[in-house]
N, CA, C and O of each residue as an XYZ file, in Angstrom:
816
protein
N       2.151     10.752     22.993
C       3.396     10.029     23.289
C       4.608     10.940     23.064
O       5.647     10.771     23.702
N       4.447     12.003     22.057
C       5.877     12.499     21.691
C       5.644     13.816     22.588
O       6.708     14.423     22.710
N       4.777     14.320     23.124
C       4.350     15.078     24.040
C       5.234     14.442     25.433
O       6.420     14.771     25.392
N       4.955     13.822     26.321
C       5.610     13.051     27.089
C       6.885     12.805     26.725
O       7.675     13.199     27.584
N       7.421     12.280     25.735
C       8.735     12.137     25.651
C       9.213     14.051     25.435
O      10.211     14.541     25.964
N       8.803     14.376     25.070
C       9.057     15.918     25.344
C       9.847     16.440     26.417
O      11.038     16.718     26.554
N       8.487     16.507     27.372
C       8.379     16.433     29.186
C       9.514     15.828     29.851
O       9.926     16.112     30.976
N       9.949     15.024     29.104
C      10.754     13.830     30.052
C      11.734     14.152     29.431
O      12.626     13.606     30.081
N      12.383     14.855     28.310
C      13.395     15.387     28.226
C      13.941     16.880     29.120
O      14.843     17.101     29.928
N      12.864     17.708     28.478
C      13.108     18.719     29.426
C      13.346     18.559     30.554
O      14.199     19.246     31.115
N      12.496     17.396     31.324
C      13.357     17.396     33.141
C      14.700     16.719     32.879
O      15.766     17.015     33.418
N      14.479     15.730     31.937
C      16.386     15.370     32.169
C      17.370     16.591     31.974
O      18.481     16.652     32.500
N      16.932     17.360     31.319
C      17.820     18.503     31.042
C      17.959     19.482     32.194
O      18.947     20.172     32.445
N      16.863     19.434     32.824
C      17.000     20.417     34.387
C      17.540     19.478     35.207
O      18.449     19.872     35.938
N      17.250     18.460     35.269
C      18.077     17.312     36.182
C      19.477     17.905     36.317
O      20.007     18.690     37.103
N      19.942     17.085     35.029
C      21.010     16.908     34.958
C      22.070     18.498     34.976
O      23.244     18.433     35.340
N      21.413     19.871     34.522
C      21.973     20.693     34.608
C      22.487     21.421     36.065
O      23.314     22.239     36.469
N      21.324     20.470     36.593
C      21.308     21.015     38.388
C      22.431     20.047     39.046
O      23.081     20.574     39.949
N      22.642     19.159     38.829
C      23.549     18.168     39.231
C      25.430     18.302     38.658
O      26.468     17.767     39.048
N      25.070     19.366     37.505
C      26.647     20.280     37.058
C      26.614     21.591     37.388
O      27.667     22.005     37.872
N      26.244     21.921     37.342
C      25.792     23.912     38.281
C      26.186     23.156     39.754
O      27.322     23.389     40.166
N      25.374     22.322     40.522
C      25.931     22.324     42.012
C      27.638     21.503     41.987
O      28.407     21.916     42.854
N      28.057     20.643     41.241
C      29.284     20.314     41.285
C      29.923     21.141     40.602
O      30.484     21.649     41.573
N      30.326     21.725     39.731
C      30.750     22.643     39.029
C      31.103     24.465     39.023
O      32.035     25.216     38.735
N      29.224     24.570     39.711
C      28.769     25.646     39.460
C      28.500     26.429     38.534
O      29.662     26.777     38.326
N      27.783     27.128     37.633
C      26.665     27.571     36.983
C      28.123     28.225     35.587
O      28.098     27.926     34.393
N      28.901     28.868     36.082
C      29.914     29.642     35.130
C      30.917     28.432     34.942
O      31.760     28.525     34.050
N      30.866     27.212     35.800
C      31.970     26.391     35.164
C      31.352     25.371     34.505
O      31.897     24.284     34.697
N      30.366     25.355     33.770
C      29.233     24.305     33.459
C      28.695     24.840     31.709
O      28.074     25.839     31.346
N      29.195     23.809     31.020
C      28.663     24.468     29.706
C      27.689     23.440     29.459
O      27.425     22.381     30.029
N      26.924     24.427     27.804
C      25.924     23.482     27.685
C      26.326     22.385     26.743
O      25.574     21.659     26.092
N      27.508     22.384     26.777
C      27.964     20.888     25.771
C      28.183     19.814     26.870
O      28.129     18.601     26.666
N      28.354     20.218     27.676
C      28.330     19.720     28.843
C      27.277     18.701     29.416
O      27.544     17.582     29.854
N      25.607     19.484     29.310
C      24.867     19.447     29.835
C      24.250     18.668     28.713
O      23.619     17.676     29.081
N      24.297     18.912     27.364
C      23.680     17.695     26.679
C      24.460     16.750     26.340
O      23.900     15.943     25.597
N      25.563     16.504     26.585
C      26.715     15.080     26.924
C      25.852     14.536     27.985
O      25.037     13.686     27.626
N      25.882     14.889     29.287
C      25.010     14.257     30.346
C      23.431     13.886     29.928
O      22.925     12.771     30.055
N      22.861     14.917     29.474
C      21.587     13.917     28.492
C      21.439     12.941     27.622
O      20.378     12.327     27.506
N      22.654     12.665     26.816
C      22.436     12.003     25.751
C      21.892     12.670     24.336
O      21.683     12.173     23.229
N      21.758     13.971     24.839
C      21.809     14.481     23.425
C      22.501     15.296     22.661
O      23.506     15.739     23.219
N      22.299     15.700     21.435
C      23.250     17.007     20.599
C      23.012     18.417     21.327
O      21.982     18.826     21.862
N      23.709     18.766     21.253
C      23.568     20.351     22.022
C      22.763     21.157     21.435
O      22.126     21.999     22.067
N      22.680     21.006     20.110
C      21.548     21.711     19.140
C      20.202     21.680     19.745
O      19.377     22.572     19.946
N      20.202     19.866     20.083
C      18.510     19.604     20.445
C      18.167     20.424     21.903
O      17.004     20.662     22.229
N      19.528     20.888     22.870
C      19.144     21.511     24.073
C      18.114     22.837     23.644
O      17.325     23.208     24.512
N      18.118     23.689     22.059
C      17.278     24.868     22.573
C      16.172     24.429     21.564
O      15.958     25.233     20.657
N      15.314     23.092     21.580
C      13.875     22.695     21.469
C      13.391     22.587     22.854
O      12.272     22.121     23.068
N      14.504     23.169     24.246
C      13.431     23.316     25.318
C      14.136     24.017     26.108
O      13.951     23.762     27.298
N      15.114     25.063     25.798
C      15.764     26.320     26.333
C      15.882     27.236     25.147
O      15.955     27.060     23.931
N      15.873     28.366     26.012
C      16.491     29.662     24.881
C      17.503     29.990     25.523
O      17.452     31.218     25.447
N      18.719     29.651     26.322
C      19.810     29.700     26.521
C      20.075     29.202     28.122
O      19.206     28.876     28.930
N      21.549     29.245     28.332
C      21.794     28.703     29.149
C      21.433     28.700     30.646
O      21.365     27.859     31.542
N      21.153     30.538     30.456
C      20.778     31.469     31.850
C      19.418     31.091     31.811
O      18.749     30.861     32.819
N      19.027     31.029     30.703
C      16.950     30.858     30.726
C      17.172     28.835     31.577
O      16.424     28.595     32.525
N      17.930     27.955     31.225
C      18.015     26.594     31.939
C      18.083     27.058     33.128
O      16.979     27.015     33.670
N      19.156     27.622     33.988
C      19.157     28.494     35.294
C      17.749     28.871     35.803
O      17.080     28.347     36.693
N      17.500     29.834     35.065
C      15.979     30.887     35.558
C      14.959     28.946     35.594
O      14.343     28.507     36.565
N      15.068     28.518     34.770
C      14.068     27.205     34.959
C      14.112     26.356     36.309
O      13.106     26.001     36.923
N      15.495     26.070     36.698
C      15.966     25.347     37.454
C      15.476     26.279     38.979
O      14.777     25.771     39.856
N      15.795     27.119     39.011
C      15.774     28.461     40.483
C      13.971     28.746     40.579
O      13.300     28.687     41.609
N      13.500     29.045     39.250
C      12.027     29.129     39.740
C      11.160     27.931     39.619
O      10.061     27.989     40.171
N      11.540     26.698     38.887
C      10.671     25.411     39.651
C      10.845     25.556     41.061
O       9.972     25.856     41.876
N      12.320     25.261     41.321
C      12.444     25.022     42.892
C      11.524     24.932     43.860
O      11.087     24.104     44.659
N      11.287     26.611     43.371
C      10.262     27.669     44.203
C       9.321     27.435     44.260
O       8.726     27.320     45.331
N       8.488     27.171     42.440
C       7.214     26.643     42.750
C       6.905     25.445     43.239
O       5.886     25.216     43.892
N       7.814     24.582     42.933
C       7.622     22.948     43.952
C       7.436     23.452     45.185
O       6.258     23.376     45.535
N       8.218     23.978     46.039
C       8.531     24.098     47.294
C       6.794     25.091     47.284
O       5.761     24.598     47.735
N       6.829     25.652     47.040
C       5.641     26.360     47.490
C       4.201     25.366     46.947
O       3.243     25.333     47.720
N       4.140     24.829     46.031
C       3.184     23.781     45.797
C       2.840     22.969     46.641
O       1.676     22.916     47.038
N       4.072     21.944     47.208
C       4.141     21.099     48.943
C       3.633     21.522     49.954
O       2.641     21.066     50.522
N       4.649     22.949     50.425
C       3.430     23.735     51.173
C       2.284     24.144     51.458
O       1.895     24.146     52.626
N       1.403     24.637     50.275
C       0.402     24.960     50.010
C      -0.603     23.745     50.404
O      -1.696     23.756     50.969
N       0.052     22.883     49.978
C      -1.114     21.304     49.739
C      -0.690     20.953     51.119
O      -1.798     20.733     51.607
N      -0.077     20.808     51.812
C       0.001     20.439     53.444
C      -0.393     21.457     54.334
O      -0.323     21.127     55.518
N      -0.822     22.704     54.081
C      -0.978     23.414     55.024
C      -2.767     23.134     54.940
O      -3.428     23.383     55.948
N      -3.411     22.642     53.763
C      -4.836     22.144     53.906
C      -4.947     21.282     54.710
O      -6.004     20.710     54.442
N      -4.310     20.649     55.885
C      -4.542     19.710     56.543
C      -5.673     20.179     57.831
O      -5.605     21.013     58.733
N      -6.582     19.315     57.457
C      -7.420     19.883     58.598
C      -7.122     20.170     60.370
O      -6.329     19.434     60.959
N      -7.698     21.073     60.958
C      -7.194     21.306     62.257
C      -7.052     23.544     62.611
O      -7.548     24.510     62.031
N      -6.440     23.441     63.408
C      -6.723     25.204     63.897
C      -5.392     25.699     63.409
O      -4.723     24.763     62.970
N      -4.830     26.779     63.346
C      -3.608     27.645     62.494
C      -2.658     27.027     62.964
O      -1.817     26.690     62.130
N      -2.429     26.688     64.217
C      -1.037     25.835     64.364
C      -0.616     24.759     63.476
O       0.467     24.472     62.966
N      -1.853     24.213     63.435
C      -1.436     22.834     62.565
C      -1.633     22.828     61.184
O      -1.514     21.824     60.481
N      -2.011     24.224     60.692
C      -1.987     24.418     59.453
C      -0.153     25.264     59.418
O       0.341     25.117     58.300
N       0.374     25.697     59.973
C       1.574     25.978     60.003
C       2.312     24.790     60.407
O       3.268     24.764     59.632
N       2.376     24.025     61.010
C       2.894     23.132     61.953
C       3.005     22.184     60.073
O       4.013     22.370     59.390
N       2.232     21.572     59.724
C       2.226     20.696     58.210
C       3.162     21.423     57.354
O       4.174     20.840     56.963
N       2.829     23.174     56.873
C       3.560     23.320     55.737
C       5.097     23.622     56.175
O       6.038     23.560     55.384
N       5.234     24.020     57.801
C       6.724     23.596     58.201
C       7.416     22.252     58.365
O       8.482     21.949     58.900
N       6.284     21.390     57.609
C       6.760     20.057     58.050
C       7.178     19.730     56.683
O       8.409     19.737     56.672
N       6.703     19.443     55.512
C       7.108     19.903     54.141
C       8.017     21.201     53.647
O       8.659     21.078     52.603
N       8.071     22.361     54.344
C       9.064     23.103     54.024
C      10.521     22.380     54.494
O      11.396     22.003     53.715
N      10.547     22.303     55.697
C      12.169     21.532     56.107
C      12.179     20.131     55.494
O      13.323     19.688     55.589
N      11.044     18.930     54.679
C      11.615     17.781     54.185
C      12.150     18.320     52.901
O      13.153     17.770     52.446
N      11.644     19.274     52.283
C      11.651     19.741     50.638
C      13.259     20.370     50.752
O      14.013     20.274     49.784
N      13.732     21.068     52.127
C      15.204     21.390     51.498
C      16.073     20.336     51.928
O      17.180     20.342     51.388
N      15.787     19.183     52.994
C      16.465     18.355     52.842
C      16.905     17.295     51.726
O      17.966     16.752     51.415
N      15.730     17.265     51.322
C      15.069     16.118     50.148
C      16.079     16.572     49.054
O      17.168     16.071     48.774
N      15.342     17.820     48.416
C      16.401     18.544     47.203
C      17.531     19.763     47.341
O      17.725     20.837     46.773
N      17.947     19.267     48.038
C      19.368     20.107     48.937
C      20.113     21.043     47.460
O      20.352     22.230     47.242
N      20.270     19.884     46.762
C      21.090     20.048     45.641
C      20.869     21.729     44.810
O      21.616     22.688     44.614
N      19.269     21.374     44.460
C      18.185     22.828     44.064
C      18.377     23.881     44.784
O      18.617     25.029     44.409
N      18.232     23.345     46.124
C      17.997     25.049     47.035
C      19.594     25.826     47.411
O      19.705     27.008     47.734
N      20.847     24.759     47.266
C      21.947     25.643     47.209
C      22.495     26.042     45.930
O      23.601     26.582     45.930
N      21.798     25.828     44.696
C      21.646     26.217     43.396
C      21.141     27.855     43.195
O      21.561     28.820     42.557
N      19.912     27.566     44.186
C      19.046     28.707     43.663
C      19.118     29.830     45.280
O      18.296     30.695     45.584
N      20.424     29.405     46.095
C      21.201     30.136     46.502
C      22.344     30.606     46.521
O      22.584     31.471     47.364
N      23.207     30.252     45.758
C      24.522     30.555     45.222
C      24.507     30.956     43.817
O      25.525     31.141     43.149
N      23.222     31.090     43.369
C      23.884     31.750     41.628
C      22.776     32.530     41.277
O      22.466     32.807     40.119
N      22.072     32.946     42.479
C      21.306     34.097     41.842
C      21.917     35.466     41.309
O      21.367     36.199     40.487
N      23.497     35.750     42.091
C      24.233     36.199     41.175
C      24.255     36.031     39.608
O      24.587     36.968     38.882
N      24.053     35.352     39.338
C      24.174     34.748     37.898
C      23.244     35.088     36.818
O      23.426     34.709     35.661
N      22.122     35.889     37.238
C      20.958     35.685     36.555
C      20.977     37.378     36.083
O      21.156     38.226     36.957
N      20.809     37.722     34.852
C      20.291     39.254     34.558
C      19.466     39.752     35.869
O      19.173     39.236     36.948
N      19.246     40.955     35.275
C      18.495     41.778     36.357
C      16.912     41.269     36.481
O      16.211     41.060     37.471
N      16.625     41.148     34.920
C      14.955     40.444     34.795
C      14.830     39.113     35.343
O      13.737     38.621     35.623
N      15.910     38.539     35.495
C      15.473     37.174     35.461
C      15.805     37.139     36.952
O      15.296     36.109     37.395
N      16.349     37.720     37.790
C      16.498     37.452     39.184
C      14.992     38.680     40.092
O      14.611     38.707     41.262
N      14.662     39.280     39.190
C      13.469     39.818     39.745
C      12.434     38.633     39.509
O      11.331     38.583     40.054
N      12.833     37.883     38.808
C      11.516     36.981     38.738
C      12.031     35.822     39.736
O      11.175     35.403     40.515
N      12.952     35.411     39.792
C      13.113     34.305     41.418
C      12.480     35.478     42.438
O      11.346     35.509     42.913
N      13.478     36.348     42.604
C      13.168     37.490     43.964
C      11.296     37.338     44.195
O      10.688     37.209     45.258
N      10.847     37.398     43.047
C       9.365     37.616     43.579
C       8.330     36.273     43.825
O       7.236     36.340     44.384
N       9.070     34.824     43.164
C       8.742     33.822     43.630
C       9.100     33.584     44.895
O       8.477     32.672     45.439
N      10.025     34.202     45.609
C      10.492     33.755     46.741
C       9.699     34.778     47.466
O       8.948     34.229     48.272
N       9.612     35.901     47.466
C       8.911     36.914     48.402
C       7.414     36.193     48.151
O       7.015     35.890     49.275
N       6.639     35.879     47.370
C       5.465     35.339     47.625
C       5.495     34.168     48.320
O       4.755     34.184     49.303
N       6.192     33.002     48.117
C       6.621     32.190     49.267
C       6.519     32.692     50.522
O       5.660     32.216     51.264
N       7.385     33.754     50.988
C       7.722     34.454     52.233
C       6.586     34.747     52.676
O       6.235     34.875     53.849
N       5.981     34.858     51.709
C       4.167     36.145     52.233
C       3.635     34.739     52.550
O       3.398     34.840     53.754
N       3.331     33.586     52.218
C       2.218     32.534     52.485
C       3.121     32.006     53.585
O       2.402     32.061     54.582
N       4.147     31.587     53.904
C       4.711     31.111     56.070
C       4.028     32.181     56.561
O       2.949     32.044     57.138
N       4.787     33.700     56.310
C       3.912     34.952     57.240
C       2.902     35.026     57.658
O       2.519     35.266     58.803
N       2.210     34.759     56.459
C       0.063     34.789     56.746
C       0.161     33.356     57.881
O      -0.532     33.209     58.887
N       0.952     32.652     57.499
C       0.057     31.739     58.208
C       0.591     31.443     59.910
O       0.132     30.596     60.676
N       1.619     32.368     60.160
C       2.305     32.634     61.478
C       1.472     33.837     62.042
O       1.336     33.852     63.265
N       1.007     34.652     61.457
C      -0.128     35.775     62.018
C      -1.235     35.007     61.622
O      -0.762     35.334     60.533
N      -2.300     34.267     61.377
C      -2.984     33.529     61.863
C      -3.447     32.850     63.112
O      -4.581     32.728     63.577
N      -1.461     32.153     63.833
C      -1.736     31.792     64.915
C      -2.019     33.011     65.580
O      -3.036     32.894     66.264
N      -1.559     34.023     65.634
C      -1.281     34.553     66.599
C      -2.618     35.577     66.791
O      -2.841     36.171     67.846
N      -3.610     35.694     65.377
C      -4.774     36.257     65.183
C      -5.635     35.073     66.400
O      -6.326     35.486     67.331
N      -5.455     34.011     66.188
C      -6.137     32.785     66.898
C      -5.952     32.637     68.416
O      -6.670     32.022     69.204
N      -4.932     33.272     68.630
C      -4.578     33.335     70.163
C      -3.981     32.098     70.570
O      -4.064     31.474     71.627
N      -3.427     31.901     69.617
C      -2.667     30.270     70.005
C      -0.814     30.519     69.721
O      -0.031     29.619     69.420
N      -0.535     31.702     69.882
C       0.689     32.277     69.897
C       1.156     33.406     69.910
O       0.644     34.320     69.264
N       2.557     33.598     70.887
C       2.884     34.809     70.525
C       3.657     35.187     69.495
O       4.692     34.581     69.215
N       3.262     36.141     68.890
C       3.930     36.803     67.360
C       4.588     37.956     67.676
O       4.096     39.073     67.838
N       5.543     37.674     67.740
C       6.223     39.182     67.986
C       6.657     39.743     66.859
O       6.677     40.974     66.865
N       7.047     39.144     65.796
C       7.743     39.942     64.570
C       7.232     38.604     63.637
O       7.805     37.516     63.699
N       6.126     38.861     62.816
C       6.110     37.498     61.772
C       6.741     37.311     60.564
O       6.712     36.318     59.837
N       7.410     38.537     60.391
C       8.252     38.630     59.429
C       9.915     37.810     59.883
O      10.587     36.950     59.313
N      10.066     38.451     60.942
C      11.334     37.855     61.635
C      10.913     35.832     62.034
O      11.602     34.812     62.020
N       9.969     36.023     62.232
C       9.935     34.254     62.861
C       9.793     33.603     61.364
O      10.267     32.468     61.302
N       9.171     34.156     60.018
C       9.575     33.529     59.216
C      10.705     33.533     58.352
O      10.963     32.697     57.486
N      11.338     34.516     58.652
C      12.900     34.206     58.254
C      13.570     33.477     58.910
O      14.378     32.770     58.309
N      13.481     33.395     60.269
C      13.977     31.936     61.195
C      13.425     30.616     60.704
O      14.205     29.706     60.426
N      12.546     30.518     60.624
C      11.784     28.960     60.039
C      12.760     29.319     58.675
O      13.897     28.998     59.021
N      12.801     29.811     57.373
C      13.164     29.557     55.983
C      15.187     29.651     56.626
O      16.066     29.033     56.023
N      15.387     30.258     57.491
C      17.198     29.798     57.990
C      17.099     28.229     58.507
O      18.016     27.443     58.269
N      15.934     27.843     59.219
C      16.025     26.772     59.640
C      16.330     25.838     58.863
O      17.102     24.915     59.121
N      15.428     26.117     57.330
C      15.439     24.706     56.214
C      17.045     24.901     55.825
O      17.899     24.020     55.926
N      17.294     26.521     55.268
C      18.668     26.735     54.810
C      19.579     25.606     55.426
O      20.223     24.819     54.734
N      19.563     25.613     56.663
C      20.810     25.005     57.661
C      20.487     23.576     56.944
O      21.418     23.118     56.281
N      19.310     22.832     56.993
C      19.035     21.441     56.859
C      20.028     21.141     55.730
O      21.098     20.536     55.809
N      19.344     21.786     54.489
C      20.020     21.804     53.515
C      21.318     21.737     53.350
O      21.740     21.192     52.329
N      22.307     22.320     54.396
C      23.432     22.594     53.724
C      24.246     21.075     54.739
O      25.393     20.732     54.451
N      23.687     20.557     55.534
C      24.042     19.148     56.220
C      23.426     18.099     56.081
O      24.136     17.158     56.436
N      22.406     17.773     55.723
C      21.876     17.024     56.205
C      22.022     15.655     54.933
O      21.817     15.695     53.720
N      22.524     14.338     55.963
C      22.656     13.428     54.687
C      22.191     12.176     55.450
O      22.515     11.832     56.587
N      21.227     11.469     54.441
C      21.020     10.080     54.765
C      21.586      9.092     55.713
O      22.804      8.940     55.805
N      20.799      8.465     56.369
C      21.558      7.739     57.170
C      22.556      7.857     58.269
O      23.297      6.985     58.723
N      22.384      9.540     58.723
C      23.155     10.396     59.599
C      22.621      9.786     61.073
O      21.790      8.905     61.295
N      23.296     10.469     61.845
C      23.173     10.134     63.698
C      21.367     10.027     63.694
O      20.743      9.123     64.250
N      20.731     11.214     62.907
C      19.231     10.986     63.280
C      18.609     10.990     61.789
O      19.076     11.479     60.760
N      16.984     10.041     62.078
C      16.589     10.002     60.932
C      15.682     11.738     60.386
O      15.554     12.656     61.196
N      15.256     11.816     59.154
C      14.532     13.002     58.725
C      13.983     13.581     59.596
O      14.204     14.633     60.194
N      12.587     12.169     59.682
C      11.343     12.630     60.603
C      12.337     12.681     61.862
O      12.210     13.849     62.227
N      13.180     12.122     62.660
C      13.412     13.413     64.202
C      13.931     14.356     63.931
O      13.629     15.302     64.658
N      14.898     14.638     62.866
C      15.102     16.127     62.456
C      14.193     17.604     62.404
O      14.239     18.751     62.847
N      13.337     16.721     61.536
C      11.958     17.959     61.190
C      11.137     17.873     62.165
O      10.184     18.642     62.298
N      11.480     16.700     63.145
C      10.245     16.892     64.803
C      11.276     18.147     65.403
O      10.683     19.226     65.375
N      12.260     18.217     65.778
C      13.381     19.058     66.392
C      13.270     19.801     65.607
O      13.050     20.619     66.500
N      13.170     20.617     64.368
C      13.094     22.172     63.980
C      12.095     22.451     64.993
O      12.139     23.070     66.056
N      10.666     21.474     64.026
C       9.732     22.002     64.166
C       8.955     22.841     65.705
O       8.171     23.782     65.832
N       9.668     21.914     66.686
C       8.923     21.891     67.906
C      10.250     23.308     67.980
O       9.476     24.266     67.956
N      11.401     23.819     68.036
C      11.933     25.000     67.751
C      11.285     26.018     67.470
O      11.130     26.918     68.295
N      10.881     26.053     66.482
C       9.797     27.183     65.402
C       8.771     27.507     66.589
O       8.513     28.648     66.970
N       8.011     25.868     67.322
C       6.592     26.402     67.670
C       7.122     26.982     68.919
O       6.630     28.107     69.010
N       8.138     26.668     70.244
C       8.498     27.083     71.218
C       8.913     28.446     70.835
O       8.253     29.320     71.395
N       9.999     28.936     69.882
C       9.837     30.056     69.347
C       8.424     31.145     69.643
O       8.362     32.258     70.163
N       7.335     30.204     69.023
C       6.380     31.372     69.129
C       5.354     30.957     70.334
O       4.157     31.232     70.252
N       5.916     30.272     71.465
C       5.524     29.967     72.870
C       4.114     29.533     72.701
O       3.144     29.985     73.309
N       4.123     28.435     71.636
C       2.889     27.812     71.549
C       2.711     27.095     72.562
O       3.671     27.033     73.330
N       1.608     26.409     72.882
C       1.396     25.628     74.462
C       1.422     24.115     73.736
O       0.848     23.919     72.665
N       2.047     23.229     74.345
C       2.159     22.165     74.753
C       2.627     21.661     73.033
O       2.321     20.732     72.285
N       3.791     23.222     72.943
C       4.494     22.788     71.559
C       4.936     21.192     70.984
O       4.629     20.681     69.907
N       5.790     20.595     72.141
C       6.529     19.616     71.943
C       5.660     18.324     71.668
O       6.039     17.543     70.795
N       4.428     18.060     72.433
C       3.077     17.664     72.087
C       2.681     17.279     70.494
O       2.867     16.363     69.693
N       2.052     18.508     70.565
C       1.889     18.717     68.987
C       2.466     18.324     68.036
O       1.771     18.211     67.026
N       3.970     17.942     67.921
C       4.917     17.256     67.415
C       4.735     16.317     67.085
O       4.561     15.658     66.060
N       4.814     16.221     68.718
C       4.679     14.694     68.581
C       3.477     13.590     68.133
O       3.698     12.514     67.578
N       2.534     13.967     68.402
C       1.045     13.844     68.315
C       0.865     13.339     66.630
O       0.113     12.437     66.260
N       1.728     14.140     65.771
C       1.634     14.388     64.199
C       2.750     13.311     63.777
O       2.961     13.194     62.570
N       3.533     12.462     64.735
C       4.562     11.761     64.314
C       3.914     10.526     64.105
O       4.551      9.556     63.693
C-alpha cells in the first residue's frame, strides 16, 4: 500500500511539473512551486527526485519510453510490414496529440538539460528513430514500397506528429481518428504504397 502511494506520488509530481515547465517553462518553474501544486512540502519532493533537472530528465525520457512502448505494442498487430508500420504510425500521431503538453516539453528544454543528461534523451530518441526506420525498410525489403531515403521518410512521419502536437485540440473542425487517417494515408502515398488510401481506411 505505501509502495503505491509512493508511485502515485511520484507521477503527481511529473504531472504536475509538466503542466508548469509547459506554462511557465522549465527556468521559470521552481520546485516550491511544484510541490505547492502537489500538496506537498518541498522537502518531501527529493524522496523521489535528486533535483530539479533530474524531474526534467524524468519527465523528457518517460515521454520517450511511453511513446516508444505504444509503438512497439501496435506495431505487433498481425498482417505484412505495411500494416505493421501503418499501426505504430497510428499510435505514434495519437500519442503526440494525446500528450501534446510532454512532447513540446521534451522539445523546447532539451536546452536545459547538462550534457549527460541530454545524451541520455538524444539516445532514447535516436533508438525510437531506429525502430519507424526498420520498420519503413521492411516495407520496402517486402516490395510493398518505395523507399527512397528511410531515414528521410522517418523524419517526415516524426515532423508529421511534431505538427499534430503543436495544433491539434479537441473538438476541432475534424475528429482524431480523421486526422491520423489523413497523416497516415500521407506517410503511405509518400512511400507510393498501392491502394494506400484503402488501407486506411479498411483499419478505420
Amino acid at each position: 500500500m505505501v509502495a503505491t502511494a509512493e508511485r502515485g506520488t511520484a507521477q503527481a509530481i511529473r504531472d504536475e511539473a509538466a503542466k508548469l515547465f509547459f506554462e511557465r517553462g522549465y527556468d521559470g518553474t521552481s520546485l516550491r512551486q511544484v510541490a505547492s501544486a502537489v500538496g506537498i512540502m518541498v522537502g518531501s519532493l527529493y524522496n523521489h527526485i535528486e533535483s530539479k533537472e533530474h524531474l526534467l530528465l524524468q519527465i523528457m525520457g518517460g515521454i520517450i519510453d511511453d511513446l516508444m512502448d505504444s509503438a512497439r505494442k501496435a506495431a505487433e498487430v498481425d498482417g505484412d510490414a505495411v500494416d505493421r508500420l501503418q499501426a505504430a504510425l497510428d499510435a505514434h500521431l495519437r500519442f503526440h496529440a494525446e500528450r501534446a503538453q510532454e512532447v513540446f516539453i521534451g522539445n523546447a528544454e532539451l536546452r536545459s538539460l547538462s550534457d549527460d543528461a541530454r545524451k541520455v534523451v538524444i539516445g532514447k530518441r535516436h533508438e525510437y528513430e531506429l525502430f519507424l526506420q526498420d520498420l519503413i525498410e521492411e516495407t520496402g525489403r517486402a516490395g510493398l514500397a518505395e523507399v527512397i531515403d528511410a531515414r528521410i521518410h522517418m523524419y517526415s512521419m516524426v515532423a508529421q506528429a511534431t505538427h499534430i502536437a503543436s495544433w491539434f485540440k479537441p473538438g476541432g473542425r475534424m475528429s482524431l481518428d480523421d486526422i491520423v487517417a489523413v497523416y497516415t494515408k500521407l506517410a503511405l502515398r509518400e512511400l507510393n504504397v498501392a491502394d494506400a488510401d484503402a488501407r486506411v481506411d479498411r483499419r478505420r
